[in-house]
Each structure stands twice: as structure tokens, then as C-alpha cells.
N, C-alpha and C positions, 0 to 999 in steps of 0.2 A: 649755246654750243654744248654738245655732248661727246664726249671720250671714251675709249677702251681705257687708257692710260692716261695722265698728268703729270710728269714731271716739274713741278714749281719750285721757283726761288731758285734756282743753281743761278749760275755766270756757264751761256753758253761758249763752247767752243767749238765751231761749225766744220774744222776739216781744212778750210780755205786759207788758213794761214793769219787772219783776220784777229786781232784782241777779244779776248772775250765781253761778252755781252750781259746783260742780267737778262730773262727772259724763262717762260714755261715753254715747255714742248709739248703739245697734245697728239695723244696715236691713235689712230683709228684702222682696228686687222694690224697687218703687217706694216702700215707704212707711218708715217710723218705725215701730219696733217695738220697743223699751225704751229708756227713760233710767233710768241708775241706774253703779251698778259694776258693771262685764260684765268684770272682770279675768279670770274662769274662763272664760269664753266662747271658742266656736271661729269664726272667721271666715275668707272667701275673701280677704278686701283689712283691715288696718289700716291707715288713718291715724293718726300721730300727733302728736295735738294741744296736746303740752304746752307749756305758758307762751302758749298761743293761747285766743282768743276762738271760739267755735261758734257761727257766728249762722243765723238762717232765710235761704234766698236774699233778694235783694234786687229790688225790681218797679221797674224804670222807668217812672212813669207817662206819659212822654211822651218817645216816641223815631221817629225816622226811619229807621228800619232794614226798610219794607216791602218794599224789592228787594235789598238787600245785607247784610240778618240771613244769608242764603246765602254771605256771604261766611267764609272762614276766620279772616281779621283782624281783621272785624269782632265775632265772638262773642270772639275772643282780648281785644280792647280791652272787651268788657261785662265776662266773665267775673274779668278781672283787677283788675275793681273791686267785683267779687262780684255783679254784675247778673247773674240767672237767666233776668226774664223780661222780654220787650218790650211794651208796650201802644201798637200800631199801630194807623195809620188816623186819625190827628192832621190838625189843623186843617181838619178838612171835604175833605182829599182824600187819597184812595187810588185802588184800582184796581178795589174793587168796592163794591157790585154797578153792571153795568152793561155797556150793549153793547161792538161792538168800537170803537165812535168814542166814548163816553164813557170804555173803556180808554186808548184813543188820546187821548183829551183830558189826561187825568188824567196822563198819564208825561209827554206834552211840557210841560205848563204846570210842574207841581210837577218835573221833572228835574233843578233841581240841588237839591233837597231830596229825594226820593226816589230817584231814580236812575230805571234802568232796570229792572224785573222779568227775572230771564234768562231766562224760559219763559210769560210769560202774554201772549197780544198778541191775544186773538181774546176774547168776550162771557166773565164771569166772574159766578159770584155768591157771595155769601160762605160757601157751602159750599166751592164751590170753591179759593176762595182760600187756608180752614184746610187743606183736604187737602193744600195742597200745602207746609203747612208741617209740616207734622205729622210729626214722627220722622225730618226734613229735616236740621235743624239743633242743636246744638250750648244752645240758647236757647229758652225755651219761651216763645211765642206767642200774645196776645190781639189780639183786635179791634174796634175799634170802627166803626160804622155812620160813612162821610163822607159828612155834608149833600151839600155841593157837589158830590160824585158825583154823587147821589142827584138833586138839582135839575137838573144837567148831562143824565143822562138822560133826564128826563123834559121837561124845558122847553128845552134847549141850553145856547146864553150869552146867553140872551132876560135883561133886566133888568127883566122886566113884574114885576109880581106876580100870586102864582102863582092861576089858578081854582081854584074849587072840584073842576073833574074833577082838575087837574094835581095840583093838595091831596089830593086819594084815590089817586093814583097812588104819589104819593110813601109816603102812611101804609103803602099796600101794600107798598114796596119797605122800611121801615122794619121791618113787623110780620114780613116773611119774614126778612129779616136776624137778627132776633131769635130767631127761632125755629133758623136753623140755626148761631147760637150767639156772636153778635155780644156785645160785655159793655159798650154804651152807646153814644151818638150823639156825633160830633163835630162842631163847627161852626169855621170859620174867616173871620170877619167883615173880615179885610183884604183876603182875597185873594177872585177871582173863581170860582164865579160865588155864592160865599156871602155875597158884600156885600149882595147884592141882595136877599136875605131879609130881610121883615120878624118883629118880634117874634112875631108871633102865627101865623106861617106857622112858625115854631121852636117855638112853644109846640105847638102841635097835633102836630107830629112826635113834641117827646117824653113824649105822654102814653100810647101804649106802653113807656112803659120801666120803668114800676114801681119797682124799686127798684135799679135800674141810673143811670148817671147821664149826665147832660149834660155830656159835656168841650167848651167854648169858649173859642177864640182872640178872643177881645173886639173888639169894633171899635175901641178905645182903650184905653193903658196908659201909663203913667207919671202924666206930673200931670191927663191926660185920662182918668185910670180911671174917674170914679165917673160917664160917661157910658155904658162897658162893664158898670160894678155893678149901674148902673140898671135896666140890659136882662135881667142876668143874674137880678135879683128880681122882675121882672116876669114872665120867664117859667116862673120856680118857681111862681108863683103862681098862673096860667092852667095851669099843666101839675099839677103836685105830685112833679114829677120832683129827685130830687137833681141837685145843680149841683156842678159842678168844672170851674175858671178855670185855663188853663193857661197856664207860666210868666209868672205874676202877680210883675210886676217894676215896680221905679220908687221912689220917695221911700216911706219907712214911713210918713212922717208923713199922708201921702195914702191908703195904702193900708188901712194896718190899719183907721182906722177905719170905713172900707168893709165892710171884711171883719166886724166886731163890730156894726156896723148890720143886715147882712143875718143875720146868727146872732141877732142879738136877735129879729129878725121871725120867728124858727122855719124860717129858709131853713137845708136840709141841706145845707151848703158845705163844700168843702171847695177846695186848691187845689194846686199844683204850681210847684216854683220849681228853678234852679237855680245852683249861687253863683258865676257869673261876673258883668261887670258889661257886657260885650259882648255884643250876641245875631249874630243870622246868620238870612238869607232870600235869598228870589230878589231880585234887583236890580233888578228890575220894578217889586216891590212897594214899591219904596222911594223912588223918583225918577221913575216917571211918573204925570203927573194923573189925575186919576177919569175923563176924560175919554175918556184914551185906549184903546181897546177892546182888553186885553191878554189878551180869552178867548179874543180870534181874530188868530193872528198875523201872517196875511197882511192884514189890517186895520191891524192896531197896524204894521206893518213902514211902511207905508203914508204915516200918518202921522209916523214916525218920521224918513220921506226928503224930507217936509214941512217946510217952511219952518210950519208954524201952532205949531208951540213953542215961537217964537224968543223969545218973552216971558218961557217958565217956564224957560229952561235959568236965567238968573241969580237965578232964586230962591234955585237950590240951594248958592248959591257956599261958605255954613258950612257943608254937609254932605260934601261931597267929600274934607276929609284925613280925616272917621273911617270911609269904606269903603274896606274892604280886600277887593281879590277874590281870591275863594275857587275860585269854580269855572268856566274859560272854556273852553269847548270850542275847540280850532283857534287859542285865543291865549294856551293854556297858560302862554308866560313871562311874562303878567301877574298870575299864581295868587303870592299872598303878596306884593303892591305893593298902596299904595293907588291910588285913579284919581288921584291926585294925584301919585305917582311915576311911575303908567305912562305920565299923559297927557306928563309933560315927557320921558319915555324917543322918546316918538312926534313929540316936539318938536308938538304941539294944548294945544287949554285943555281942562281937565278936563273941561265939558260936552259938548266935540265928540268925547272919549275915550269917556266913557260913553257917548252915542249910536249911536254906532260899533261897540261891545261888544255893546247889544244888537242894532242889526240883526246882525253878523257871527254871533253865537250864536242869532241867532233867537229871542230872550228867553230865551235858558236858562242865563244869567250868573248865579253865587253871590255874595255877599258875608258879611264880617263886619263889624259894623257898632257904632261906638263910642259910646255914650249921653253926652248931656248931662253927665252926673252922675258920670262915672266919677271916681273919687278917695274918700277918706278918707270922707266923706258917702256915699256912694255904698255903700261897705262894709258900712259901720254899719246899711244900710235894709236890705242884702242879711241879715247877722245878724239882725237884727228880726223880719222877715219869716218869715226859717224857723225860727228858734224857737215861734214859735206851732202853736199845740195841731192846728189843723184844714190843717197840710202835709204835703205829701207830696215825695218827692224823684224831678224828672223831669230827664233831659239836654239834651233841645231834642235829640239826638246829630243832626247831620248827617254821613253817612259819605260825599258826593260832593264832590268835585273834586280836585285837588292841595295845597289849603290850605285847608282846613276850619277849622273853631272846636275848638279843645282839646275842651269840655266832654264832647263824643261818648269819649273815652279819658280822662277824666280827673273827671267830674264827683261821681261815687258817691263814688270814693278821695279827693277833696276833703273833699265832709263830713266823712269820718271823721280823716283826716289834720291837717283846717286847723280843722272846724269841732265836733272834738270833742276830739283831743289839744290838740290848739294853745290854741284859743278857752275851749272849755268852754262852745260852747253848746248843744250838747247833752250827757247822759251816754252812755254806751256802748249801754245799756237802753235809750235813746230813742229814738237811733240808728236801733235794730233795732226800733222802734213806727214810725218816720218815715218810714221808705225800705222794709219790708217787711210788718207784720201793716195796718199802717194801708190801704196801698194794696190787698193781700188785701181787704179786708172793701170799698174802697167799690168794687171792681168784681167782687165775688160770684166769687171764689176763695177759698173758705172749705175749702178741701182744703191749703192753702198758706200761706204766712208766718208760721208760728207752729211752733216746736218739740217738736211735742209724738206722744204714741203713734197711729198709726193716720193720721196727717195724711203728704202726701208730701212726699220727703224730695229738696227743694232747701235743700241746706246748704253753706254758704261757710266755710272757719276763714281769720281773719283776726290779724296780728300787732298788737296795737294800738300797737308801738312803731315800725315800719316802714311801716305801711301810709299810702301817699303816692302822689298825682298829680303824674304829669314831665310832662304833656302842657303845653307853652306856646302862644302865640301865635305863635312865631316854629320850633316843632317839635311841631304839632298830634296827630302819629300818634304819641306816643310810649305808650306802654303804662303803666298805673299799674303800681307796683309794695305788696308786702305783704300777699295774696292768692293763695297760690300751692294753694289744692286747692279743689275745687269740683266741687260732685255733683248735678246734674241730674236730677229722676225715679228717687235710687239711684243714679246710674252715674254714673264718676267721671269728669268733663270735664275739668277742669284737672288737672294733676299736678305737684309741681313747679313751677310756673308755665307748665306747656308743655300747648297742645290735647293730648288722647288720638286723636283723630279721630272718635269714638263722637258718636252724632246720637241721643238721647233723647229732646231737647227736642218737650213737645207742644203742639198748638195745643188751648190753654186757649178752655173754655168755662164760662159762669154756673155754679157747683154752691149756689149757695144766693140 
């Protein structure tokens, strides 16, 4: 028997939930081509995987790497948590499909969550958009349909609700999506212009999606989840579309049983979390009223230099020491303070700090942002949550500004590190059900996440005694470590713990 690759000596873990195994893996091109003892076997490349775990790559369900997966650092920080593949086009916005002022809308609003694309600035649709990931990167690549593109160009930042023409238009732009290989719809109910959606303008979208699913950012989460749940079984209903809630975070004692209501009803649920207790958004989204018109920012700027908010800045006064910003264009050395340090560096009160921030950035200020509930409680709901059966493991990763949220470098190697060696709340087996075959199956990569002959071979060998997340809050870009080989489509991307420089990764499409 002859190999492109050999992995010998690991303890497989196949994806199926199954104990691990002692066994070599031979690759022949892109796929899996024996499990067994291949000791006789000749190959171009051994790895060897002894006293290591062999798992299927790993699927970020929910990652922000649409403009900076091109980045080097950025696939070094997935890959070194055994992340193979991205699932972009989160919370209803991306870059396509859509003209070049719905492109144009899309990068300035979402810019410190997505970044910048470094090549697209003119009309995209999401053919285009996989082409141009495709055997780009280092990271193989899905996509999901974003509503509020989708709404953006057809209707603007109009908050009408949508006609019956703009309702045909949109279905159009959803059923071609799909066809040139989109793997579900996204919706993002906090931020603009997908607030503006009603339920049933969502349902109708995704009743092309067949057995693809509905990924939504809820218009409520923590202890206001189950007016998010609400919406989220309402439009399973109207639709028949599988549903998946992204990171679904807050009190367990709130959540689960939301979650086990909507499963009882025969709602195909599933959802995505990640084990931080911090999240991270645009700073927009976090501190100005519904009021304020933040789709157009020469409008929102407007009001901004307006005296009519002098009411709501002291709203905000408990919210101020838990954002930390993340990402400020032109006021860089406020990146890793909170407004609460930076406004006293500026010698202002925190409210005139943040106002300030956004007009100066022109809305394009990051933060990270500390919950209610962070502490011992908080922990505990985090553990609860992703133990259950119908999760999946997404990063939230934001890879823009100077001080980002760890989770982006550090999330995947979390689970395994804290919340399988450490905790024990998952097994090793589950692991590799959680964070890889699981998310394979609910967005129709059924070529992928499971170890086995003939399936492609994105394979991670991981140490289960070493593998650990360094990324902190206080040194977000650090790299996990315990992960050091990683084979993408057969080709060997990590080495060592170091890129090859080799770009395999594909832009993933439905195969079942």
C-alpha cells in the first residue's frame, strides 16, 4: 500500500461518538483512504502520532473571519486550536450578495467585526464571494446567506416592512444564494437593518432552505431569551426550516429550558456557544437608542453632535466599567482600556468619552463587553449549556482591532483544555461529536467531520495532556497551544505548530 500521507500510532477518534481506537490513517489527494495498521505501508509524508489523539478537523460554527480568514495569523490562531473550517456570513451581515453600496454598507457598519475584505469593494454575489476563497487560504470556508445584506439591498436602511414585491425580491436573492452554494440563512436581530424584520418576513425567506438551517442572532439573550425562543419557534413553524441560535448565552436556568420546550415541539434545534463569559460587538450596538439611525452614519453622526441624548447618556452609568475597547481606529491607545479608564486618561465622564469615540470612528468602535453574571454562577450556566446534546462549538472569533476578545485564539483549545481535561464535561468522543461531526451534519458537509474511508481528510492530532488556551483578556492574540499538525483537504497546514504556507482550504458547499 502506497500514501500521500500516514498518520501512525495515534488513538483514533472517528467523530461518531465511539472510544477511541489505536489505528493509522492513510491519505490518498484529498480524502481518507484506510484506517487500520498501515505499518507496511509506503508514504510521501509520516506524521507521528504517538501518545496523540487523531480527531476529524474541527467546524467553527460561528466565526468572523469574512475579510481576515486571508490573513496568516488569523488561520495560525484557528488551526492551532484544530479549527479547519469557518462558517461565515454571521448575524445577517456579510458582503454578499449585493450591490457596491450594499457592499459599501456591509464593511462600514459591521468593520470592527468583520474588517475590511482586501479585494472586494465593487457588486459581489455569493459565487463570487466563494471563488474567492477557494484554495485562497489555509481554512476551508462556508457560507451562510446574510438577511440584512439581503434586506439592505433590496429595501436600503428603510425600517418599513417589507411589500410583497421587496418579499419576492429578497426570496430571489435567497434561492440564488442557495443555488450557488450558500449552507443557510443568517439573521441578526440586534443590529441594523435586521431588527427591522418581522417574524414572518424571516419565515418566508427560509422556506427555501430545506434542510439547511436558520442561523440567528436573537433579538434577546440572557434573561430576555425566551422572547428570542419565541420568535425562533414561530418561525420554524411557518417555515419547516431547521433552526440554529447563535451563541446562546445567559443563566442555564433560563435557557435550557427554552431550549427542551422548543425540542419537545419537534423544532430541529440546534445551537452554538462559546465558553467565555464576556462577549464583543460594535459599540454602537451596545449604547445607542433604537432611536438613533446607526444604518446611516452621517445621520447617526448627526444626532450624535446633538444635544437630544442628553437624557440617555445617564442611563448608561452601570454599563461603562464592563466595556473594554477593542477596536478604535485613530484612537488606538484607547484598544485594551475600559471607557472608564480612558475617559479619566481624557480627563471627560465616560459618556462624553464614548460619544466622542463614536463620532471620531464614525461608528466603527469595537468593544468587549462584561455580562451581568460573570463569576462562579455564570460558569456553571456556561458548563450546562454546552453539555447538552443539541450544541455545537462556535468562537464569536473577532479578528479586528488591537484588543480583541481572546475567544477568536483561544476558544476550540478551551473546550478541550478546561472543558474536557480539567472539568470533565465533556469526553474526548464528545468532544469530537461537539465541535466537528455534529456541525458537519447540521450545515450539509456530509464529506467532512467524521473519520472515516473515502470522507475528506481534515484531520487535527491533538495532545490531550498539553492542549491549552494562553489567549487572555489582558493578551488576546496569543496562540493556543497542543495542536501542532493539521491537514486540510490532505495537505499538511500546520507542522510543528508552524503554517507550511500551502492554501488548500475550500470553499465548502451543501454535499447532502
Amino acid at each position: 500500500m502506497t500514501f500521500d500521507v500516514v498518520i501512525s500510532g495515534g488513538r483514533v477518534l472517528d467523530g461518531t461518538g465511539a472510544p477511541a481506537f489505536r489505528a493509522d490513517i492513510g491519505i490518498t489527494g484529498e480524502r481518507i483512504t484506510a484506517i487500520g495498521r498501515l505499518g507496511e505501508a509506503e508514504a510521501g509524508q509520516v506524521i507521528d502520532a504517538t501518545g496523540q489523539l487523531v480527531m476529524p478537523g474541527f467546524i467553527d460554527c460561528h466565526a468572523h473571519g469574512d475579510a481576515l480568514v486571508f490573513d496568516a495569523q488569523v488561520q495560525l490562531a484557528a488551526l492551532r486550536q484544530g479549527v479547519t473550517t469557518f462558517v461565515l456570513g454571521q448575524d445577517g451581515l456579510s458582503y454578499a450578495p449585493g450591490s457596491a453600496a450594499t457592499v459599501g454598507y456591509a464593511t462600514r457598519y459591521f468593520a470592527a467585526v468583520n474588517g475590511v475584505h482586501p479585494f472586494l469593494d465593487d457588486a459581489a454575489s455569493v459565487a463570487d464571494l466563494l471563488a474567492g476563497y477557494d484554495r485562497a487560504t489555509a481554512l476551508n470556508t462556508a457560507y451562510l446567506l446574510p438577511h440584512g445584506t439581503i434586506r439592505y439591498e433590496v429595501m436600503g436602511a428603510s425600517p418599513a416592512e417589507a411589500s410583497p414585491e421587496q418579499l419576492a425580491q429578497m426570496l430571489g436573492l435567497v434561492e440564488r444564494g442557495l443555488s450557488e452554494g450558500a449552507v443557510g440563512l443568517s439573521s441578526g436581530l440586534e443590529y441594523l437593518p435586521g431588527r427591522n424584520a418581522s417574524s414572518a418576513e424571516l419565515a418566508a425567506l427560509c422556506r427555501p432552505l430545506g434542510a439547511l438551517p436558520y442561523v440567528t442572532h436573537m433579538r434577546a439573550y440572557g434573561t430576555g431569551a425566551g422572547v428570542g425562543m419565541a420568535e425562533v419557534v414561530e418561525i420554524a413553524r411557518a417555515s419547516g426550516a431547521p433552526m440554529h441560535v447563535s451563541h446562546l448565552h445567559g443563566p442555564a436556568d433560563v435557557l435550557l429550558p427554552l431550549v427542551e420546550d422548543a425540542l419537545a415541539r419537534e423544532i430541529d434545534l440546534t445551537f452554538d456557544t462559546y465558553p467565555y463569559l464576556r462577549g464583543s460587538t460594535i459599540l454602537a450596538m451596545i449604547v445607542l437608542p433604537p432611536q438613533v439611525p446607526a444604518a446611516e452614519v452621517d445621520r447617526a453622526l448627526d444626532v450624535l453632535e446633538s444635544s437630544s441624548l442628553a437624557d440617555w447618556w445617564p442611563t448608561l452609568e452601570g454599563l461603562w466599567p464592563r466595556l473594554t475597547v477593542s477596536h478604535a481606529p485613530g484612537e488606538e491607545w484607547a484598544e485594551g482600556l475600559t471607557i472608564v479608564e480612558a475617559a479619566g486618561r481624557k480627563g471627560v465622564t465616560s459618556a462624553e468619552f464614548c460619544r466622542r469615540l463614536l463620532v471620531d470612528t464614525r461608528l466603527e468602535a469595537g468593544c468587549v463587553v462584561a455580562r451581568p453574571d460573570e463569576g462562579p454562577e455564570g460558569e456553571e450556566s456556561v458548563r450546562r449549556i454546552l453539555r447538552h446534546p443539541a450544541h455545537t462549538g462556535g468562537s464569536d472569533g473577532i479578528y479586528v482591532g488591537g484588543h480583541p476578545h481572546p475567544r477568536g485564539w483561544g476558544a476550540f483549545a478551551r473546550f478541550l483544555g478546561v472543558h474536557v481535561r480539567e472539568l470533565g464535561d465533556w469526553t474526548w468522543a464528545q468532544a469530537a461529536v461537539h465541535l466537528a461531526s455534529h456541525p458537519a451534519r447540521r450545515f450539509g458537509l456530509l464529506d467532512r467531520g467524521l473519520l472515516r474511508p473515502g470522507l475528506v481528510a481534515d484531520v487535527i492530532v491533538v495532545d490531550p495532556r498539553t492542549v491549552a488556551d494562553l489567549a487572555t483578556y489582558a493578551a488576546p492574540r496569543t496562540p493556543a497551544t497542543g495542536i501542532a499538525e493539521v491537514l486540510v483537504s490532505g495537505v499538511r497546514v500546520l507542522s510543528r505548530g508552524a503554517l507550511t504556507g500551502l492554501t488548500p482550504g475550500r470553499a465548502l458547499r451543501p454535499t447532502g
